[in-house]
N, C-alpha and C positions, 0 to 999 in steps of 0.2 A: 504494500500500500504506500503510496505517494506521503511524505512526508507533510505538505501540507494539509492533505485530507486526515492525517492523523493529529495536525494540531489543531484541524478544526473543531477537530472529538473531543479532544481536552477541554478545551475553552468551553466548548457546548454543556461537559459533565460540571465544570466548574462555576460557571457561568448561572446554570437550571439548580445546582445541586441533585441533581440525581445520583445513583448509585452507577456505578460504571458499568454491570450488568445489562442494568435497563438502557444505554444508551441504542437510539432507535435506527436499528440496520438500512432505512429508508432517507436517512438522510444521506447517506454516504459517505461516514465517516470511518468504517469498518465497523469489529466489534469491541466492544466497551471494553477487553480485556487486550485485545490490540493495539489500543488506547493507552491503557494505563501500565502495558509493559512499555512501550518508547517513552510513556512519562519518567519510569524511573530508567531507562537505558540514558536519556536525554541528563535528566538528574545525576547516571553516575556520571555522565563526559563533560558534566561541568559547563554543557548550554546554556543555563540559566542565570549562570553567574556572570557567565561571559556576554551575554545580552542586556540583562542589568548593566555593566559596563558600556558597554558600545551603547546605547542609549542616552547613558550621561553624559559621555561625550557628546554627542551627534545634539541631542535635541535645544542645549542651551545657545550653541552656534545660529540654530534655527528659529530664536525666539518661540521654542514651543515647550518650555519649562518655566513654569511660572513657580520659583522657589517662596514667594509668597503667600503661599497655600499648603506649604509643608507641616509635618507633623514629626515629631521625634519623637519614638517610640521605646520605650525604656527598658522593653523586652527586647531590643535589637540592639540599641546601642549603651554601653556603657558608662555611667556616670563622671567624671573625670574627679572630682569630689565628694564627699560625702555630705551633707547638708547638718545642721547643728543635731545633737544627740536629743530626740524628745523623753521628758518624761513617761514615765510609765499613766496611763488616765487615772485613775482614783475613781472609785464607787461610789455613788452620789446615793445611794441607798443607807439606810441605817441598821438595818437586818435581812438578812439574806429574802432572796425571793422563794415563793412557795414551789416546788416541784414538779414538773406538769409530765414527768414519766413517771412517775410513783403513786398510788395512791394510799391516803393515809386512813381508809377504815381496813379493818383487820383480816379482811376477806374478801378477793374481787368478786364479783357477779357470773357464774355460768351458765350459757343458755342452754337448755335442753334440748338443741334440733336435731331429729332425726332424719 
């Protein structure tokens, strides 16, 4: 299968959220599992990374990156400092709250269904 017919399969499972199973043989994308082995053949040759790359180059030359809409994401990139140490919160309660997995009569309730 044609490499772009395979990325179109991607995109489409990606895109819908559907399950790679269900992707639909009528579009002609191949099959959902055709699919998502070049996703990770693609994954292991390091395509995605190297596209990411080639993008960031390419698209700021072209004014088609508007880096005023970015977002940093703190699951990606790491903090270069650490921000000041917080206290721990303190309990604004005076005595603990009541238990709401336990209960406190001596006996729970069994239904009889048969």
């Amino acid at each position: 299968m044609p490499d772009r017919q395979a990325l179109c399969g991607i995109l489409f499972v990606l895109h819908t959220g559907i399950q790679w199973e269900y992707l639909p043989q009528e579009l002609g994308f191949g099959s959902g599992m055709t699919c998502w082995r070049r996703l990770a053949a693609w994954n292991e040759a390091g395509v995605w990374d190297r596209l990411h790359v080639l993008l960031l180059e390419k698209l700021p030359s072209k004014d088609q990156l508007d880096w005023s809409r970015a977002v940093i994401d703190s699951s990606h990139v790491r903090a270069a400092r650490r921000g000041p140490k917080a206290d721990p919160a303190r309990s604004t309660a005076h005595v603990r709250a009541a238990s709401t997995t336990s209960s406190s009569t001596d006996r729970a309730s069994r239904s009889r269904c048969r």
